[in-house]
N, C-alpha and C positions, 0 to 999 in steps of 0.2 A: 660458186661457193666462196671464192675469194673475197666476193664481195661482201656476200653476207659475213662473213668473217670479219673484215674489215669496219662495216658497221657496226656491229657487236663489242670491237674494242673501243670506235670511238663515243661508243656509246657508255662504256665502263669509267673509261676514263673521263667523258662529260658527269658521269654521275660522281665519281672520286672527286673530281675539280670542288662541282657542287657542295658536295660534305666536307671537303675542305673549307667553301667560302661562307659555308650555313656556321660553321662552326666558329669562323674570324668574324661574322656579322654579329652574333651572339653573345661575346665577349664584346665587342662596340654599344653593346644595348645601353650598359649602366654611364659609359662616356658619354655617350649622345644624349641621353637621358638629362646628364650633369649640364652639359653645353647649354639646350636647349632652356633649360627652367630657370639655371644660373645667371645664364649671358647674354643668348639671344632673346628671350621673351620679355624680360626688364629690359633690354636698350629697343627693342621695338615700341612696348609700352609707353616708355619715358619719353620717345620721339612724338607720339601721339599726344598721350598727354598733356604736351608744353604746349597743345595750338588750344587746349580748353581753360576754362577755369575750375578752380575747384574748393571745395569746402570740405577743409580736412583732404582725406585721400577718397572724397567721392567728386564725379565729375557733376557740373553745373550746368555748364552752357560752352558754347564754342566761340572763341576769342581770336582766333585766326594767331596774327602775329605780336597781338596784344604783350603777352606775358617777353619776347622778346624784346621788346619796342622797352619797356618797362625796364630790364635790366641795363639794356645798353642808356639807358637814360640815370641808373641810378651810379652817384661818382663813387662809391666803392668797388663797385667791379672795374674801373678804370682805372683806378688805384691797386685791387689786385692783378689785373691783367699786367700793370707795371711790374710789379712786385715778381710773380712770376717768371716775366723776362729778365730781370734781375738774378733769380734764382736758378737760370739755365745759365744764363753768362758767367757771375761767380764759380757755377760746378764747374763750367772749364778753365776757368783762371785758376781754384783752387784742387777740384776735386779731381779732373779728368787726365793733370801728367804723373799726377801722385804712385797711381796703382803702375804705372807703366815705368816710370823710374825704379819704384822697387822690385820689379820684376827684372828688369836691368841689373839693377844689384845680384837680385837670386842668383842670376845665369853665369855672372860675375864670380862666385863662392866657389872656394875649392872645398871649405868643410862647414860643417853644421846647417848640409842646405837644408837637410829633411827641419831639424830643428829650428830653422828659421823660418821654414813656410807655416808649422805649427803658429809661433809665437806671434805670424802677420796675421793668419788666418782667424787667430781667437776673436777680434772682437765682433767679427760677421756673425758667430754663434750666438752673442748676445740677442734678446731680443728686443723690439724696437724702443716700448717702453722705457725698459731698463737703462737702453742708452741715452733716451731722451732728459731724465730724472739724473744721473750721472751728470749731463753737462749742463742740466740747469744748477745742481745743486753747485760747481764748479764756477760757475756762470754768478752765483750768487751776487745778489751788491750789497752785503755787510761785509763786515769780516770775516763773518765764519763759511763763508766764500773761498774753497780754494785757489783760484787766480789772486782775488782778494787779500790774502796770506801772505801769500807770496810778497804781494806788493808792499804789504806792510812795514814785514822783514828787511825789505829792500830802504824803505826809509820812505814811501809814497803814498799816496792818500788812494782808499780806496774806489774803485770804479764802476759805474755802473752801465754792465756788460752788455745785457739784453734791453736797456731800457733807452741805449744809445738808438735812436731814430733812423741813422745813418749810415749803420757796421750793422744791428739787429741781423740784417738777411747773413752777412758775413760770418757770423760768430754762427749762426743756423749751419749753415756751408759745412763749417770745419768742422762741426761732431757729427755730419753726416757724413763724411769724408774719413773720417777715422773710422768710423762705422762698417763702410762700405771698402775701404780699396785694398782689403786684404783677397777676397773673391774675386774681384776684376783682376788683381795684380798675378792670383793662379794660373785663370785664364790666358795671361800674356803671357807668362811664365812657360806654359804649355806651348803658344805658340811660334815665342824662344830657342824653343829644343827642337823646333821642327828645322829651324834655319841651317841647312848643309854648311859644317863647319868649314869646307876647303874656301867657302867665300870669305869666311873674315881670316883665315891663312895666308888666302892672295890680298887681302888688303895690308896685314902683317909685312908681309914679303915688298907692297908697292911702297910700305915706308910709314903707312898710314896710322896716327896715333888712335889711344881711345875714344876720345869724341868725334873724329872720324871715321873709324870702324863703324861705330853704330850709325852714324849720318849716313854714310856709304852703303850700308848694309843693312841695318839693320830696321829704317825708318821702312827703303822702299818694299820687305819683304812684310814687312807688318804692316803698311799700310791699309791696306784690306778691313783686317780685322779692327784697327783706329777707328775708322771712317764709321764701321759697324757700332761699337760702342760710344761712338759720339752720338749717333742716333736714339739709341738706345737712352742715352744720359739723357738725350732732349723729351723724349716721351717720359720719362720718370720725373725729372724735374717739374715739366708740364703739370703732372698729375698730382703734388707735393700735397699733401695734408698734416698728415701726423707732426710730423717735428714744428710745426710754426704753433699748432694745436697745444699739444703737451708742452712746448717751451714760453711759448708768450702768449698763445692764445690770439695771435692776428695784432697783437699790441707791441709796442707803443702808439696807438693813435691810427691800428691800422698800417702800421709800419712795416710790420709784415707779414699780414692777409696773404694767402694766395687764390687762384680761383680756384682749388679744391675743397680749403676751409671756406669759403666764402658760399660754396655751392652745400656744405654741409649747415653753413648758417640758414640759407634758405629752408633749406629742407627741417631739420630738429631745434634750430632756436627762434628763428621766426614763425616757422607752420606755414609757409607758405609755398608747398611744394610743386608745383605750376612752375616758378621761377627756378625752382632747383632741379627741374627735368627742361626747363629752354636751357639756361647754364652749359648742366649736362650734355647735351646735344651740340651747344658752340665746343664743347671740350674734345666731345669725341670728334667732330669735326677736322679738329686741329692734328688730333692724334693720329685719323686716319692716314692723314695728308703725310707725317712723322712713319706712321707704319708705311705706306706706299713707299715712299722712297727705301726704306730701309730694305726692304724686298727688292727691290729692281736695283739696288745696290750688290746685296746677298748675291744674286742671281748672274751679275756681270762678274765676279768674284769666282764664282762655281765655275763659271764658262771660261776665263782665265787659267784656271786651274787644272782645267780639263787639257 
């Protein structure tokens, strides 16, 4: 009797398990749904596709590594692929201590901190557009160019901001940078408050000044989370479209193309979409390589922490 008893309960609660998990599969339906027709079925597509040819968005014939062979031979993706690395290096020279010095600041604040996280955070609400258009129209080279203004005023001839060949990726940088490191500087902010105060107490105590304190403390506690959003900064940068798009359009001369606008040339201003899914494919490539690490980074970080 015991026994049948015994299986009777584990059999309730196998069926409860089940109605519970029918129930959490069922709400996954419309996610999976989204993944699979969004993400996974175009980058599977897009991989096959780039070994054919094709006319228009119909397939032709099979070309092996043709459509490859083709792009690494043309000198604008070599130029973008530059350009690119270019635009990861400037985000860490320009964009990457930005958000993490003002969050330094924040944790810094004895009053108006709520009201200064507001006032960093606003321009993240913007959206991308909008801020793109703002610092072109800033960016202007006449007068009526606010940098331009400025310089006027000052007694200087005016300058021409984005058409400089040289600085082009730079001037891109910094209104991505004001854009952006109000959200990343939260996130530090957050991580900030987690650091047990009696450490930088005992730093206080050993004599240790403010650029010390945080060197002392406050790098190697956040270092974790650094390492993570340097990664992060590399897969974004990587992937750069919009702002070279809406600011200069890959110009002066190609000045500054990246291989995201480059891959959207392929695809909607040439029609030749074959080269814009091989592209595609060197990209994700790259990214993967960028997501790998980041994970087994993630993961030695978790296991640390445990």
């Amino acid at each position: 009797m015991k026994k049948a008893s015994n299986a009777v309960k584990s059999a309730r609660k196998c069926g409860s398990r089940f109605r519970m998990d029918l129930a959490a599969y069922v709400l996954l339906i419309p996610s999976v749904f989204c993944v699979f027709f969004i993400i996974l079925r175009p980058q599977v597509l897009g991989v096959v596709y780039s070994f054919f040819d094709m006319k228009g968005y119909d397939i032709t014939s099979f070309v092996g590594f043709d459509n490859y062979k083709r792009i690494l031979a043309d000198p604008v993706f070599w130029k973008a692929l530059t350009n690119t690395c270019k635009y990861v290096f400037w985000s860490f020279i320009l964009g990457f201590p930005l958000p993490f010095v003002v969050a330094i600041a924040l944790n810094e604040l004895v009053r108006f901190r709520k009201a200064s996280r507001v006032i960093i955070y606003l321009p993240a609400i913007l959206p991308g557009v909008a801020v793109s258009l703002l610092w072109y129209f800033m960016y202007y080279p006449d007068a009526s160019g606010l940098l331009n203004s400025i310089l006027l005023k000052l007694g200087m001839e005016p300058y021409l901001w984005l058409q400089d060949t040289k600085l082009t990726i730079v001037y891109i940088i910094i209104s991505m940078s004001w854009a952006g490191f109000g959200s990343t500087a939260l996130y530090y902010f957050a991580g900030l408050q987690g650091i047990n105060r009696e450490l930088y107490e005992a730093a206080i105590i050993d004599g240790a000044g403010f650029f010390r304190r945080h060197w002392s403390v406050t790098m190697p506690q956040m270092s974790g989370m650094l390492v993570l959003f340097a990664i992060r900064n590399c897969i974004g940068m990587f992937n750069i479209m919009d702002q070279p798009m809406q600011m200069t359009d890959g110009g002066p001369n190609n000045a500054s193309v990246s291989l995201g606008l480059l891959n959207y040339r392929y695809g909607f201003v040439n029609y030749q979409p074959q080269s814009a899914m091989a592209l595609g494919v060197i990209m994700l490539l790259v990214t993967m390589i960028f997501a790998f690490i980041y994970f087994r980074i993630d993961k030695r970080i978790e296991e640390n922490q445990m």
